[in-house]
C-alpha positions as a printed Julia matrix, in Angstrom:
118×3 Matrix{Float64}:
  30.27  -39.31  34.18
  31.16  -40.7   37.56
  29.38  -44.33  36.7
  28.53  -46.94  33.83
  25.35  -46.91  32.34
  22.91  -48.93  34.16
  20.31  -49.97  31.01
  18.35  -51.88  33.4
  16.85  -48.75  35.51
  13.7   -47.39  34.58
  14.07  -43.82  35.94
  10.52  -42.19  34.87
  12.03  -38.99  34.03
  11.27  -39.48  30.06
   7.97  -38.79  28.69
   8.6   -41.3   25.37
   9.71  -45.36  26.6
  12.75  -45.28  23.54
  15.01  -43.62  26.16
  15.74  -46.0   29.33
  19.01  -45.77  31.76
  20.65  -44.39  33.86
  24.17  -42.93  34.68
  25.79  -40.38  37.7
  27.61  -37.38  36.59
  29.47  -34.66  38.63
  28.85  -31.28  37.43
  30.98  -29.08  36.75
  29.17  -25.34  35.84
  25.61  -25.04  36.45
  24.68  -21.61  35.75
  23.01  -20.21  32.77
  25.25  -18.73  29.73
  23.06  -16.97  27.2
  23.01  -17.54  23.56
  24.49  -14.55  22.68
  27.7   -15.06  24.34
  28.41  -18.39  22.18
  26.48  -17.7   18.89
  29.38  -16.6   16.92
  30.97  -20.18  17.4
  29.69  -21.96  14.41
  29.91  -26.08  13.65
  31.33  -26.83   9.72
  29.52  -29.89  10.37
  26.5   -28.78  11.04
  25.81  -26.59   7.38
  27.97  -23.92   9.51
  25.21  -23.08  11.73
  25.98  -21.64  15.39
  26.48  -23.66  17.71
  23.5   -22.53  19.61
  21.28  -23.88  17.0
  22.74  -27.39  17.83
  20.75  -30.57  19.13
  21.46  -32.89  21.78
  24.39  -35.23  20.66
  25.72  -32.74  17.91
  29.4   -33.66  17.45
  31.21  -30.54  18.38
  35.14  -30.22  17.15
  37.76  -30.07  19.85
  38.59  -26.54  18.65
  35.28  -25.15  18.84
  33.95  -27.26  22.48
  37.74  -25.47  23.8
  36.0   -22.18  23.01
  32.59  -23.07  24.63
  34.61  -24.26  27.39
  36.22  -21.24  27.83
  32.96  -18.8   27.72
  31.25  -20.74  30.42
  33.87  -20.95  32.96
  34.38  -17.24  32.22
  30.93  -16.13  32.07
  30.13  -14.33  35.28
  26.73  -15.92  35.62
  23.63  -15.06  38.4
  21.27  -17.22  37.71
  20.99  -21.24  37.2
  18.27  -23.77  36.39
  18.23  -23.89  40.08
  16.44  -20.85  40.23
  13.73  -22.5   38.53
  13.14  -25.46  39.96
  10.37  -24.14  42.9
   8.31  -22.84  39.44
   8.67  -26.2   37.38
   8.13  -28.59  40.6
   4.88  -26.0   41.3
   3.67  -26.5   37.66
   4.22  -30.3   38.18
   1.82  -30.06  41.04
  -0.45  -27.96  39.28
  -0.33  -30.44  36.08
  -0.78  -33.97  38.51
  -4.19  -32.33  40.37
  -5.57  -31.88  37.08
  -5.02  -35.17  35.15
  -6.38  -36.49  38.72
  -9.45  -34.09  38.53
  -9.82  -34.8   34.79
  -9.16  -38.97  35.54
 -11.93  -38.33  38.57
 -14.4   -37.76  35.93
 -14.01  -40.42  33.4
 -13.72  -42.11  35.76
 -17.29  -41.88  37.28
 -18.72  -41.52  33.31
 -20.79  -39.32  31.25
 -23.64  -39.56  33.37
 -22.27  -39.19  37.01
 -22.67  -35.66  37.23
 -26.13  -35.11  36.19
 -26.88  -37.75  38.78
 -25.08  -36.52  41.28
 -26.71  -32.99  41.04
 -30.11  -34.45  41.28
């Protein structure tokens, strides 16, 4: 975290209005680690699940986030969410046009299209 939390920003990036804020972070790995590689760590406080079966905010001991730690700046990765961002932005697109399409026709009603193709 490279800021304070700003609670006063509405950023639009939540889909649900219980989640407001802001903050800046510097990142420090961005590249995808898969499950396998950290599913033998597993949380005591967590009914001794793996680790990979945690939630956001899922307390982590220092012991166990040392060993996560470790695997990802090891991990030889060759991908990243980065990758992916051309597909999700396209499917955004995709997603916008049709709520407009679909808003288009409630918009005009019921009836608009049979009197428009007459």
């Amino acid at each position: 975290m490279t800021s304070h939390v700003d609670y006063d920003t509405h950023t639009g990036v939540f889909t649900q209005d219980k989640w407001k804020g802001r903050f800046d972070v510097k990142w420090i790995y961005v590249k995808d680690v898969p499950n396998n590689q950290l599913r033998h760590i597993r949380l005591e406080n967590n009914e001794n699940k793996p680790v990979t079966n945690s939630r956001d905010t899922q307390e982590v001991a220092s012991d166990k986030g040392k060993q996560i730690l470790r695997i990802v700046h090891n991990y030889k990765a060759t991908t990243s969410i980065f990758d992916d961002f051309g597909h999700y932005e396209k499917r955004q697109e995709e997603d916008h046009a049709k709520k407009a399409t679909t808003m288009g026709s409630a918009q005009r009603g019921p009836g608009a299209a049979r009197s428009e193709e007459r």
